[in-house]
C-alpha positions as CSV (number, residue, x, y, z in Angstrom):
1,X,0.0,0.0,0.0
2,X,3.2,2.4,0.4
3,X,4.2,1.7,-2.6
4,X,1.0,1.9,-4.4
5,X,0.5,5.5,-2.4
6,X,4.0,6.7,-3.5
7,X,2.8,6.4,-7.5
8,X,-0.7,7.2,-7.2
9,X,-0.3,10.7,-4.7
10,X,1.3,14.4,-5.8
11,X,2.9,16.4,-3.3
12,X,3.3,20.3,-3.2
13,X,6.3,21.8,-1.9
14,X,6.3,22.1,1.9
15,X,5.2,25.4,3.3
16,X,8.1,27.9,4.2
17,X,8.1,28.9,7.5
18,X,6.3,32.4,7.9
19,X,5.5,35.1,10.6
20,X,2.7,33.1,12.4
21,X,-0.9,34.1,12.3
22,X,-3.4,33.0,15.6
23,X,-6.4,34.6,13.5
24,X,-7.3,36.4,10.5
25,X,-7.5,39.3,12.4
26,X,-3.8,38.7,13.2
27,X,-3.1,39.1,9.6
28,X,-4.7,42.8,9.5
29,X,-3.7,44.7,12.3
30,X,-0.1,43.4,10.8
31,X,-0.5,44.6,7.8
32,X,-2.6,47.7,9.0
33,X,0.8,48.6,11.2
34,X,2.9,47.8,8.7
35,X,1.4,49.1,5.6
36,X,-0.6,52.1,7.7
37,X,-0.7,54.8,4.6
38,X,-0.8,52.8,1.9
39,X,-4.2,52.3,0.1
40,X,-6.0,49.4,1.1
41,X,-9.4,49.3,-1.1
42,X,-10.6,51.8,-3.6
43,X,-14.4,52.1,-5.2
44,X,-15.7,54.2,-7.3
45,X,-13.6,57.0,-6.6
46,X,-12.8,56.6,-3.2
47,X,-10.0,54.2,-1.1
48,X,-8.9,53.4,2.3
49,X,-5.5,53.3,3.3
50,X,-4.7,50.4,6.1
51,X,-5.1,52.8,9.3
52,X,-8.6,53.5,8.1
53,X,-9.7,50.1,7.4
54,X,-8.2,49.1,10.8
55,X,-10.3,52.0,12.7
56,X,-13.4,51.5,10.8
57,X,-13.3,47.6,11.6
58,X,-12.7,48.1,15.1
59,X,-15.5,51.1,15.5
60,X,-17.7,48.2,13.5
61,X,-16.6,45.5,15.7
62,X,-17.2,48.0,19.1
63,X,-20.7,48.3,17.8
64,X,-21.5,44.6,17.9
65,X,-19.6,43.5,20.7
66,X,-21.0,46.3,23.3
67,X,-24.7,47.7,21.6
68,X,-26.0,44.2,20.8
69,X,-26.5,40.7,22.2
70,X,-24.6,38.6,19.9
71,X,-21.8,36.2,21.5
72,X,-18.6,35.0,20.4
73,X,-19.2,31.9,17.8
74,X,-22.5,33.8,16.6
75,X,-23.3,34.0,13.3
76,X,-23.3,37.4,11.1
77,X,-24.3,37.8,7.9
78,X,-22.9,40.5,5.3
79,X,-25.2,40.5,2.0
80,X,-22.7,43.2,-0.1
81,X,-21.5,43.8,-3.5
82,X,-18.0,44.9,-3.9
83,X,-18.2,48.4,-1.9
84,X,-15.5,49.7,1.0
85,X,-18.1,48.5,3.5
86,X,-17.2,44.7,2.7
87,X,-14.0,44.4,4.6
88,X,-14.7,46.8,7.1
89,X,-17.6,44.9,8.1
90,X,-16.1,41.8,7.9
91,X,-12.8,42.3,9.2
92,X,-15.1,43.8,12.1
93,X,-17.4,40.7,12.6
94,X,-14.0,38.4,12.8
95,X,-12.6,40.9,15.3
96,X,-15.8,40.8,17.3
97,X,-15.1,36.8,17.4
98,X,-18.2,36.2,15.2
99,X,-19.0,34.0,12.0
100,X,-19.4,35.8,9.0
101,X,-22.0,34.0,6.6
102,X,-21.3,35.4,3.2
103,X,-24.0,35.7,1.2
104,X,-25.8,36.7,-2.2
105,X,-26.9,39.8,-2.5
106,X,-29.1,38.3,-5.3
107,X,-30.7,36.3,-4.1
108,X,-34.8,35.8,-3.4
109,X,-36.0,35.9,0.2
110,X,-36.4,32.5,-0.1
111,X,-32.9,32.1,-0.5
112,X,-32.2,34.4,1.8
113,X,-34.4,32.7,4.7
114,X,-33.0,28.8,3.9
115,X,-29.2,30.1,5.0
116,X,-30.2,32.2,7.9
117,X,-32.1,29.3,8.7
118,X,-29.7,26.8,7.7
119,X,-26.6,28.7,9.6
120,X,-28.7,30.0,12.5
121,X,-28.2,34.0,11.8
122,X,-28.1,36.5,14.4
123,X,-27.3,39.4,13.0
124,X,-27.0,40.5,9.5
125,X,-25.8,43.8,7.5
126,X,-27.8,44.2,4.4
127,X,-27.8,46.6,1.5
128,X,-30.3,48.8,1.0
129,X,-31.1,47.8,-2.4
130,X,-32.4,44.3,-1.2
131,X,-33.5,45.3,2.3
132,X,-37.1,44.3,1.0
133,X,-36.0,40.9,0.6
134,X,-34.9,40.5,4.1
135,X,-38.1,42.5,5.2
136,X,-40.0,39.7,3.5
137,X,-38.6,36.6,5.6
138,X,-37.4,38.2,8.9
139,X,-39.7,36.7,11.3
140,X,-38.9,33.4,10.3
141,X,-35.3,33.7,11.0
142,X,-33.4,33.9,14.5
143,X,-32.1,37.5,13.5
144,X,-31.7,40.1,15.9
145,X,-29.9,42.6,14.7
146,X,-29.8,44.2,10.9
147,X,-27.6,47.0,9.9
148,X,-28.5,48.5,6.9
149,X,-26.3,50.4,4.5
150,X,-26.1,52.4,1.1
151,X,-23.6,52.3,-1.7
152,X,-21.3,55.3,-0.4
153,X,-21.6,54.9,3.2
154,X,-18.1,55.3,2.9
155,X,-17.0,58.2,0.9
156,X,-17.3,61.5,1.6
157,X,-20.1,63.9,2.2
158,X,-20.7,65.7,-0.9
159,X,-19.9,62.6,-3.1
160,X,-21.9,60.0,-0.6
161,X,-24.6,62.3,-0.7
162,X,-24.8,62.8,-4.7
163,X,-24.5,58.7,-4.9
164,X,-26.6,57.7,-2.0
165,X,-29.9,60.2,-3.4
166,X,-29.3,59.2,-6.4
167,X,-29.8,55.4,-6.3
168,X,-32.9,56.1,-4.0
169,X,-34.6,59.0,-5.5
170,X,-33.0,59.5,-9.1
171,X,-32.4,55.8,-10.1
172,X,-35.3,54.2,-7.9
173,X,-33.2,51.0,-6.9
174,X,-34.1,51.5,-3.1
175,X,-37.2,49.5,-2.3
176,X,-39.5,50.2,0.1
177,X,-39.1,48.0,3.0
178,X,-40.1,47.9,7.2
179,X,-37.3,46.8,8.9
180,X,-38.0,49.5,12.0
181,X,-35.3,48.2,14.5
182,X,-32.5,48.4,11.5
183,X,-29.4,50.7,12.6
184,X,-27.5,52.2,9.7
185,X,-24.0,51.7,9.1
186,X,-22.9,54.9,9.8
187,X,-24.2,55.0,13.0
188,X,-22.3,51.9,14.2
189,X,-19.1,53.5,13.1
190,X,-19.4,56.3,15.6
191,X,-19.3,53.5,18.7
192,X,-15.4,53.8,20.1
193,X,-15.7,51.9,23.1
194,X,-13.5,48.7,23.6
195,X,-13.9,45.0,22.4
196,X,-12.4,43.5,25.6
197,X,-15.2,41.3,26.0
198,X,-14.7,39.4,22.8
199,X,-12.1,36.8,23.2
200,X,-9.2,36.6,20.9
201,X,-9.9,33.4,18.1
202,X,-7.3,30.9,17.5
203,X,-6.7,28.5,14.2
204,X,-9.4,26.4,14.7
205,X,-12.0,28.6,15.6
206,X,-14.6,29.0,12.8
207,X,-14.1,32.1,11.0
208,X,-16.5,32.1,7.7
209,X,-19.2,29.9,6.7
210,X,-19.2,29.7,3.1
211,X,-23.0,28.3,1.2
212,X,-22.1,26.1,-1.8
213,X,-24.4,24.2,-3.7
214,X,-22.2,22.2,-5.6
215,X,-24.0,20.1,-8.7
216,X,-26.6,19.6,-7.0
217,X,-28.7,19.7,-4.1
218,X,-29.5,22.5,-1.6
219,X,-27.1,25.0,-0.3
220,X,-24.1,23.7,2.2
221,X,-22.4,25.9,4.7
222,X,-18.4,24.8,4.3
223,X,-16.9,25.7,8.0
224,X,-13.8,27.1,7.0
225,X,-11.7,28.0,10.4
226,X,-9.1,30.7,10.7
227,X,-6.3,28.1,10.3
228,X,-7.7,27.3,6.9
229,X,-8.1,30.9,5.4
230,X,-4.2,31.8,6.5
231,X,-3.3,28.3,4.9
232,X,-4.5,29.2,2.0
233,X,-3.3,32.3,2.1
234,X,0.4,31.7,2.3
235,X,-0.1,28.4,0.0
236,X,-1.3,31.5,-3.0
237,X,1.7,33.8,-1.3
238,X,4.0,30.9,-2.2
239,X,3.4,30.4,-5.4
240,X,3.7,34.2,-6.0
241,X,6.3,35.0,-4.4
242,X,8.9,36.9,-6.7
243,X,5.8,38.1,-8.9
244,X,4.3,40.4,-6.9
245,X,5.6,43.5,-5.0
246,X,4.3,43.8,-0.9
247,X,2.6,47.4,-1.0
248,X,3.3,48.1,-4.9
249,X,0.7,46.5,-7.0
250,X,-2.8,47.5,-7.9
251,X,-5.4,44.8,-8.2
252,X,-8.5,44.4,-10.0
253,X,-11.4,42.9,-8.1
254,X,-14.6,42.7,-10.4
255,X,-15.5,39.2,-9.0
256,X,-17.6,39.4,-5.6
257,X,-15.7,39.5,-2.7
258,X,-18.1,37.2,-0.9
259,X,-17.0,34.6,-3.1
260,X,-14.6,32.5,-1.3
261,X,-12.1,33.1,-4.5
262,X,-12.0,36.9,-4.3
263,X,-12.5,36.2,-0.6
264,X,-9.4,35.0,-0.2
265,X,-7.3,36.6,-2.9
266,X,-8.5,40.1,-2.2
267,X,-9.2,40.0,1.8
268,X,-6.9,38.1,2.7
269,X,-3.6,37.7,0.6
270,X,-4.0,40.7,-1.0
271,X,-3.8,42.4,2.7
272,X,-1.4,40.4,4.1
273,X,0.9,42.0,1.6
274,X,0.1,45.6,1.7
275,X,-1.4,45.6,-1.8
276,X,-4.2,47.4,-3.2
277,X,-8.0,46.1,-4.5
278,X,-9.6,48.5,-6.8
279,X,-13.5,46.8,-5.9
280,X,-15.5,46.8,-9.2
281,X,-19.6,46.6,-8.1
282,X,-20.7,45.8,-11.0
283,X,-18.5,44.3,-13.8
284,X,-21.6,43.2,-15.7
285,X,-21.9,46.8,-16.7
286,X,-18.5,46.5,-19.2
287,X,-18.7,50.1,-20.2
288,X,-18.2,51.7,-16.8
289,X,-16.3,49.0,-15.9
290,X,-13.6,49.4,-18.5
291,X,-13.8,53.5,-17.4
292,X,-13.1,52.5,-14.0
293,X,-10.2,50.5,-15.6
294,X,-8.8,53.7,-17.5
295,X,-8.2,55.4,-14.4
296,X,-6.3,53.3,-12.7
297,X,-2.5,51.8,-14.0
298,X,-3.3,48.0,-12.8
299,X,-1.2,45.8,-12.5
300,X,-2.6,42.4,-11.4
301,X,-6.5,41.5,-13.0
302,X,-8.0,38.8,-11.0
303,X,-11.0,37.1,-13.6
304,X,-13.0,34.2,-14.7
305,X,-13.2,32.8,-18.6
306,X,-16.5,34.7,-19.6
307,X,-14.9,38.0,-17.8
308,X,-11.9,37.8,-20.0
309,X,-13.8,36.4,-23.4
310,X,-16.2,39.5,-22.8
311,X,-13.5,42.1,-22.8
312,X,-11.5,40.6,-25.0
313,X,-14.0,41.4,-27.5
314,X,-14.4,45.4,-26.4
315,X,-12.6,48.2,-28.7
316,X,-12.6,50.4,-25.6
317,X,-10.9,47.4,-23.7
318,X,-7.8,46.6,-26.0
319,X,-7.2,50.9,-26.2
320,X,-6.4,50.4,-22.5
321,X,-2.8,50.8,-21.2
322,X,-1.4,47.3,-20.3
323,X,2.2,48.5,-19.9
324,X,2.0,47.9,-16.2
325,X,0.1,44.4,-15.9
326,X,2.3,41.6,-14.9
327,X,-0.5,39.2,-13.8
328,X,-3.4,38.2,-15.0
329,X,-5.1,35.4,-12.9
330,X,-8.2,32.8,-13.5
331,X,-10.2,30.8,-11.2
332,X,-13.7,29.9,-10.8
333,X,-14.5,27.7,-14.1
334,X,-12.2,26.1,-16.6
335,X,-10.1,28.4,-18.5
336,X,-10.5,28.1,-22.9
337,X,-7.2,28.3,-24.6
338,X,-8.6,30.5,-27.5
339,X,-9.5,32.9,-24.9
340,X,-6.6,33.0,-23.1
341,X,-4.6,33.3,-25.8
342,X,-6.7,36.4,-27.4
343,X,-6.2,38.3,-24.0
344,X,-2.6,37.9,-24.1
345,X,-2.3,39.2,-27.6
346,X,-4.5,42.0,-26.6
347,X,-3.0,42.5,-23.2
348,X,0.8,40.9,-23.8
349,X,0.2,39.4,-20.1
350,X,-0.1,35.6,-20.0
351,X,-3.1,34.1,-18.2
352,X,-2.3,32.2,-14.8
353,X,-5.0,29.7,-13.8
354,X,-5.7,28.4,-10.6
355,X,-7.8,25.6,-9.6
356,X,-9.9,25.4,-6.3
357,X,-13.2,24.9,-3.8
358,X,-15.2,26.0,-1.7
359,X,-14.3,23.4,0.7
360,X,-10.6,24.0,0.1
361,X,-10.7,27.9,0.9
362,X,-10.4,27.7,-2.4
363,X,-7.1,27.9,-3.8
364,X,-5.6,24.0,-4.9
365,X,-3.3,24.1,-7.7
366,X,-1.9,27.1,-9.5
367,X,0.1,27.4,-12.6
368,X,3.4,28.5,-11.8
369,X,5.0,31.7,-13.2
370,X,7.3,30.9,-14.8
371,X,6.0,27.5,-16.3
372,X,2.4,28.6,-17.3
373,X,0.7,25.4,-19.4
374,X,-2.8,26.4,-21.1
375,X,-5.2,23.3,-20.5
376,X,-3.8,22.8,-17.0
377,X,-4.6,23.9,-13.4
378,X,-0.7,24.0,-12.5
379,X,0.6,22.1,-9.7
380,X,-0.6,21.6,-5.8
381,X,0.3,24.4,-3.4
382,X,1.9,24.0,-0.3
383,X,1.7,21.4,1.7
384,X,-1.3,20.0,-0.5
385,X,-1.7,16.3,-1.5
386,X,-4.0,15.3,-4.6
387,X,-5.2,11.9,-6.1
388,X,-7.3,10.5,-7.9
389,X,-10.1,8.0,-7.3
390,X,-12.4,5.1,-9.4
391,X,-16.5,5.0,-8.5
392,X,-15.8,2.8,-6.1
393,X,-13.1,4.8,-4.2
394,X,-9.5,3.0,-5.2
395,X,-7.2,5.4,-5.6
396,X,-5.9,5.3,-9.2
397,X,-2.4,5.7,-10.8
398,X,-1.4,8.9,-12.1
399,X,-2.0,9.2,-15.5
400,X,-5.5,7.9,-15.5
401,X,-8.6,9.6,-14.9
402,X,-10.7,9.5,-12.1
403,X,-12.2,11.9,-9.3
404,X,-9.8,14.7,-7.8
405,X,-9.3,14.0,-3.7
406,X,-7.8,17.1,-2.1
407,X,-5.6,16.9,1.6
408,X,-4.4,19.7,3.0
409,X,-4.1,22.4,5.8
410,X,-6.9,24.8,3.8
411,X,-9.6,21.6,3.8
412,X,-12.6,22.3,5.5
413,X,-13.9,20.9,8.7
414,X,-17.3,20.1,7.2
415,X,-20.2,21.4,6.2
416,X,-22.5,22.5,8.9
417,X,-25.0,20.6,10.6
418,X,-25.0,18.4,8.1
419,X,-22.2,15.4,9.4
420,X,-23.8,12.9,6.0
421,X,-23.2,15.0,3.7
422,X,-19.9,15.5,5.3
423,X,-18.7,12.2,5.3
424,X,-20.1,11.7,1.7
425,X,-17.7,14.1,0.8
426,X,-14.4,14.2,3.6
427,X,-13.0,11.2,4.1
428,X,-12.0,10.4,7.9
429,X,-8.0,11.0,7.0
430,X,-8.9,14.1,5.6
431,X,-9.4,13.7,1.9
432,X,-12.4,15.4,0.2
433,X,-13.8,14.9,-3.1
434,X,-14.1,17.8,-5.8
435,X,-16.7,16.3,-8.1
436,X,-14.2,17.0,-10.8
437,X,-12.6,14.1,-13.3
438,X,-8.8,15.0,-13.4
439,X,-5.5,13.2,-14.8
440,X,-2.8,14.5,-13.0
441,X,0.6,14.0,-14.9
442,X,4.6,12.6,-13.4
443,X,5.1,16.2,-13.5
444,X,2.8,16.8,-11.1
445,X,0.6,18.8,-13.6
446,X,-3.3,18.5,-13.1
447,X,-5.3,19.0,-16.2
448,X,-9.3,18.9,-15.3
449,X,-11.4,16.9,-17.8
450,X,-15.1,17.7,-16.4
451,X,-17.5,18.2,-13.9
452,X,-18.1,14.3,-12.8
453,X,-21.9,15.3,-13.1
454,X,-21.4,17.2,-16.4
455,X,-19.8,14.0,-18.3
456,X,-21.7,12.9,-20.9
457,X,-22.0,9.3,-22.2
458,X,-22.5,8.9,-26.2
459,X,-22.8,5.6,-27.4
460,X,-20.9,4.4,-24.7
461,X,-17.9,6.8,-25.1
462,X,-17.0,9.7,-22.6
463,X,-17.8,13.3,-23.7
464,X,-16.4,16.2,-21.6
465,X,-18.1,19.1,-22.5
466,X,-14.8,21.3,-21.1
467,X,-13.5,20.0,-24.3
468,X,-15.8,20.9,-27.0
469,X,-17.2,24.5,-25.9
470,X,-12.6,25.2,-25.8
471,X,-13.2,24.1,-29.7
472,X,-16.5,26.5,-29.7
473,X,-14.8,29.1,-28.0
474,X,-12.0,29.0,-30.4
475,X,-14.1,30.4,-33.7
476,X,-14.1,34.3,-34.1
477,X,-18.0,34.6,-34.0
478,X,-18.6,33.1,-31.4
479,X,-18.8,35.1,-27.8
480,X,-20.0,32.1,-25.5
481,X,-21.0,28.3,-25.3
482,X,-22.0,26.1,-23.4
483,X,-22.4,22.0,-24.0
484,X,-24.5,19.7,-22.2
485,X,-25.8,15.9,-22.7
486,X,-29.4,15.3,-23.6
487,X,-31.2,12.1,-23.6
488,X,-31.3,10.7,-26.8
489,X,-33.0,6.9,-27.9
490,X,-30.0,5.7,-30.4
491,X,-26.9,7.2,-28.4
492,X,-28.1,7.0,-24.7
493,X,-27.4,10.6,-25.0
494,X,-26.7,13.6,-27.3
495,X,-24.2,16.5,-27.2
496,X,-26.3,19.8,-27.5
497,X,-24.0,23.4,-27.7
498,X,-25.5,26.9,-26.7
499,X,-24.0,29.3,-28.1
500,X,-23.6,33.2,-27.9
501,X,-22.5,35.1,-31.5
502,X,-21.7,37.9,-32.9
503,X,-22.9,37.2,-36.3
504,X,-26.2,36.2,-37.3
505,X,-25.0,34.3,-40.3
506,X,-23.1,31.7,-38.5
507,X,-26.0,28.6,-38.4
508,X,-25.7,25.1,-37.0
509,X,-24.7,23.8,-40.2
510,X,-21.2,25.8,-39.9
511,X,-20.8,25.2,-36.6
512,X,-20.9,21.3,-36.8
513,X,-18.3,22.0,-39.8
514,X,-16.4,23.8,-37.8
515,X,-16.5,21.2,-34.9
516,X,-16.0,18.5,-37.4
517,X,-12.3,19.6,-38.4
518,X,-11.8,19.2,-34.9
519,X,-13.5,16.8,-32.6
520,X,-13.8,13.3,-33.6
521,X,-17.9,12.3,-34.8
522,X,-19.1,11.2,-31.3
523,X,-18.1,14.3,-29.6
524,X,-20.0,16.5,-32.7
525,X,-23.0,18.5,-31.4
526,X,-26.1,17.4,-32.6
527,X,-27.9,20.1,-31.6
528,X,-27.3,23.7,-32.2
529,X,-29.2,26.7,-30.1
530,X,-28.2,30.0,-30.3
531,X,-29.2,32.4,-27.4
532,X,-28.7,35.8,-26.9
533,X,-26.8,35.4,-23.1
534,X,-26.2,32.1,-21.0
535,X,-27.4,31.8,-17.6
536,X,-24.9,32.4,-15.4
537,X,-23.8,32.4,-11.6
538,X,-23.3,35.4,-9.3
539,X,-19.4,34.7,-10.4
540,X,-20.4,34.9,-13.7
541,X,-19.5,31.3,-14.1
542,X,-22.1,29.3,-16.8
543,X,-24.5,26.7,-15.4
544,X,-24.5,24.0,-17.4
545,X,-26.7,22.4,-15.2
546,X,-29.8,24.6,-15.9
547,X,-29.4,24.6,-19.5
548,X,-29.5,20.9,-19.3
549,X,-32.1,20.8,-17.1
550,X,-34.1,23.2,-19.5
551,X,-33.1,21.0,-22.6
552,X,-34.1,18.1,-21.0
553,X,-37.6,19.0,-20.4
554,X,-38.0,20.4,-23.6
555,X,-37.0,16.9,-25.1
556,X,-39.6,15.1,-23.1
557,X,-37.8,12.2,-22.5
């Protein structure tokens, strides 16, 4: 069995020895003394530098420690987009000793009542824009306390007036909603007493609770503890190391920072180091997005696939100065090699993708630096072990393909209240399961073939629809795709493609050419539907899995 481990099992590099961290919190008053004047976060027009993140969070954290009943261990959830509020109220719940809950700010009040539910909420800070939701569902949580705030809480008068009326009275995106024991945001801020009474967290103290809902099923709190966060932190701070300047780069943030991928990258790493998140709030809207990007000399983009296949396609975009980006970094969904390689002939800055969880905090595997391979996920971080397993849970050799298992210091502890589904998913050693068909090579080298649950069987053979939307993606016309399986009587099932184009000429008759110069006649879509957008997660990550569900029915088989 040693010997069968020592073939089957890759191995990062051990984890250097580093200033050590008790807490998250540990990380930012470090970095807050450290880095005190440099900018911090920056949004629409207006930053914090480290000293004023620091005070803000502790004001924040005063508030709920000595004006409400909530108790170390407590949960507290923060439903934000990407404003300067974000950190200051999360680094502020942590410092308090509570559990942030990150959650949607999309989503429906039922949504919104199955995780306060589900995690047992206390306390929540809400933005305005969706306080209706939460006014909708209230009484059948356990919350408490609700702090409401607006999109410029933060800046300025003058300017946090101007944006403030304007969403509620010029714009109309303020609902009416009853929420008459809400305290605003500011108001917190101007509590200065002490936070003696909260005790100081340690490693394995839970720090964030983090909903995924994987494939399938409902939503599943991953209990990722302080130790895990800082792991993961100094795994991604490892693998950079020599890249990146402490305190000199500027980084863009258009994912949502209550994604554990932004979460950690932005939050935490990007903190740690002194460096400086520009926050984008809404990156769907590409023209002020790109603006925003104009101002600023950037040197670090943090994005998904559709994110860089979208600008890539922008005028405005590629007349941007690029002189100063070094790193460009993917995560979230699998990476296409046509548009990779379009953004670094646009932007002359190679595309590094990463590879990760929920349940691992996220970060996995990264493509080195210096040894970036398109159609790979890189190698393990740190300390991190990865194999790969059969249906019936015999751990393969490497080169084959199987199921990705994941052990390291960043794995969660489980997902809470919920010990099946935990030990469906984390083995007792430690291992837990991604859900994601790998081969990882000698090299160590992981290249991700599909979703398990997105395979798709024709006639026997295995289909990975990864494959055949990089082929899709790979024609000029075409913006987006997206391939799932759909039951079919002859084959078992059928490849279908969805796809997103820029020209109305291009039919399904030249898109199966076009396929059929590249894939072999099995993996050939036999359907063709084009669409205007693709459904798509708060990320901004395609679901397959409701396009398949909606093909399916229409099918009726």
């Amino acid at each position: 069995m040693t010997e069968q481990a020592q073939v089957s099992t890759v191995s990062g590099p051990p984890l250097k020895n580093e200033q050590g961290y008790a807490s998250i919190m540990d990380v930012i008053e470090t970095a807050s003394q450290r880095y005190a004047a440099h900018p911090a976060f920056s949004c629409m027009g207006h930053t914090l530098n480290y000293t004023e993140l620091d005070r803000l969070s502790r004001r924040f954290a005063s508030w709920l420690v000595n004006e409400t009943s909530l108790e170390p261990g407590d949960r507290f959830a923060v439903l934000l987009p990407n404003v300067l509020q974000y950190p200051v109220a999360v680094f502020g719940a942590l410092r308090a000793g509570l559990v942030v809950v990150n959650t949607n700010p999309l989503y429906t009040p039922e949504e919104i009542q199955h995780q306060f539910e589900d995690a047992g909420v206390k306390g929540a800070l809400i933005f305005a824009h969706m306080a209706d939701k939460l006014d909708k569902v209230i009484e059948k949580t356990q919350v408490a306390h609700v702090v409401i705030t607006e999109i410029a809480d933060l800046h300025p008068g003058p300017k946090r007036w101007f944006y403030n009326l304007g969403a509620k009275y010029v714009k109309r995106l303020v609902p009416k909603y009853r929420l008459p024991n809400a305290v605003r945001f500011r108001t917190t801020l101007a509590n200065t007493g002490n936070t003696d009474r909260a005790p100081r967290r340690d490693g394995d103290d839970l720090a964030v609770l983090q909903y995924t809902g994987g494939t399938t099923g409902v939503a599943k709190g991953a209990m990722l503890s302080h130790r895990n966060l800082i792991a993961n932190m100094l795994q991604t701070g490892q693998v950079l190391e020599g890249m990146l300047k402490e305190g000199r780069e500027t980084i863009i943030a258009p994912l949502p920072v209550y994604h554990i991928y932004t979460f950690t990258l932005n939050c935490m790493f990007a903190c740690k180091t002194g460096n400086h998140s520009i926050l984008i709030p809404n990156p769907r809207d590409l023209d002020g997005f790109v603006k925003t990007l104009h101002k600023h000399s950037f040197s670090v983009f943090i994005g998904l696939n559709t994110l860089f296949a979208a600008l890539s396609k922008r005028d405005d975009f590629k007349a941007l100065d690029f002189s100063n980006l070094r790193m460009s970094v993917s995560g979230g969904m699998a990476l296409s090699s046509a548009v990779a390689q379009r953004w670094e002939a646009i932007t002359n800055c190679q595309i590094l993708e990463g590879y990760g969880m929920t349940e691992t905090s996220p970060v996995v595997c990264v493509n080195p630096p210096e040894d970036i391979r398109l159609g790979t996920i890189g190698r393990p971080v740190a300390d991190t072990q990865l194999k790969v397993i059969d249906d019936a849970g015999e751990t393969l050799d490497i080169g084959a393909s199987g199921e990705l298992c994941v052990k390291g210091p960043q794995v969660m502890k489980g997902y809470w209240n919920r010990p099946e589904d935990t030990a469906k998913a984390l083995s007792a050693d430690g291992w837990v399961k991604s859900g994601d068909i790998a081969v990882i090579a000698e090299d160590g080298f992981v290249r991700i073939v599909d979703r398990k649950k997105d395979m798709i069987i024709v006639s026997g053979f295995n289909v990975y629809p990864n494959e055949i939307e990089d082929v899709l993606m790979a024609h000029p016309d075409i913006i987006e795709a997206a391939v799932v399986g759909i039951p079919d009587e002859a084959s078992g099932e059928a490849v279908k493609a969805f796809i997103v184009t820029k020209d109305d000429r291009l039919d399904q008759a030249k898109v199966r050419a076009w396929c059929k110069e590249r894939l072999t006649g099995y993996k050939l879509p036999r359907h063709v539907e084009f669409r205007n957008e693709l459904p798509k997660s708060n990320v901004g990550k395609v679901l397959r899995r409701e396009l398949r569900d909606e093909a399916r029915q229409k099918s009726h088989v």
